[in-house]
N, C-alpha and C positions, 0 to 999 in steps of 0.2 A: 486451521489454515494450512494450505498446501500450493504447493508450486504445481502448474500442470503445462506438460506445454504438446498443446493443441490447438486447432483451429477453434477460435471462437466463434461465437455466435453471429452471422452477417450484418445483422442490424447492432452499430453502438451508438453511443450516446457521448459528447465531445469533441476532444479534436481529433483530426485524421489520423489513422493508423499506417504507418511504417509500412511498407512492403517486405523492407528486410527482415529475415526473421532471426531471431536468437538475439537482436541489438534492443536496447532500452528507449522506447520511444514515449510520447507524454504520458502520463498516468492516467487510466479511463474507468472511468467504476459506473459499476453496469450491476447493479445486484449481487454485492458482495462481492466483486472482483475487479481486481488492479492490473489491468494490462500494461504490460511491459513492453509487449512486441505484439506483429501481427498473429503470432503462433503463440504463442507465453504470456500465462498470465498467473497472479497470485488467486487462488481462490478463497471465501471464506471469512474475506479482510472486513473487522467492522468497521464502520461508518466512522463511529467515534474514535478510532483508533487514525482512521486515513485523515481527519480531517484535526485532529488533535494539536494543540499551539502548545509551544516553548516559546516563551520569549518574542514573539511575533512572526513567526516561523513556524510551519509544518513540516514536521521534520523527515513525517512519511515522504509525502512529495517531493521535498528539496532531495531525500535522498536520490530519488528516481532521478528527477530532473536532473541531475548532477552527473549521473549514468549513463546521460541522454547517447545514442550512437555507441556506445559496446556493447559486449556479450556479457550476461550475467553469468558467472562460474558460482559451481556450488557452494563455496565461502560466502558468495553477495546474496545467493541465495536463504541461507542460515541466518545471514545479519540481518538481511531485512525483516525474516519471522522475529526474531528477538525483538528488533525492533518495534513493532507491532505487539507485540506481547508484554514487552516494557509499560508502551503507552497503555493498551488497553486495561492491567491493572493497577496504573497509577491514576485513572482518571476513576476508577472502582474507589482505592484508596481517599483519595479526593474527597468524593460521594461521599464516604463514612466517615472522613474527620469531620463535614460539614455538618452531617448530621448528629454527632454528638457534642458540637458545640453549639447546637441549634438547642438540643434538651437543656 
């Protein structure tokens, strides 16, 4: 997973994209990636990771959403990989208690 920040691909999928660039606009995932802005986007992001619940909450998304209209600095940048990497191997973790309570 990597931060990239370029023009994305013309055609997305969701809701409208920002014109301002570097600010945090809705979260849009288009094949493995979480756009932030019309230039910026997470590449890389699983599925299950973006779409992962706490407690009734996505915590991928709330974070963005939360973001909405500033600039991500390289710290926001760092948090949300961890973040993402949290969830992705606690939903792995998951998987394997389930399945040795299953045997």
């Amino acid at each position: 997973m990597w931060w990239r920040n370029s023009r994305p691909p013309s055609k997305a999928t969701g809701s409208e994209r920002s014109s301002a660039q570097g600010t945090v606009t809705e979260a849009l995932e288009a094949v493995g990636r979480v756009y932030s802005s019309a230039a910026q986007y997470f590449d890389n992001i699983p599925e299950n990771a973006q779409n992962f619940y706490i407690g009734g909450y996505q915590p991928a998304q709330k974070w963005l959403k939360d973001r909405k209209g500033r600039t991500l600095d390289f710290q926001d940048v760092l948090h949300y990989q961890k973040m993402i990497y949290a969830m992705t191997h606690t939903e792995r973790l998951m998987g394997e208690i389930d399945e040795a309570g299953a045997t």
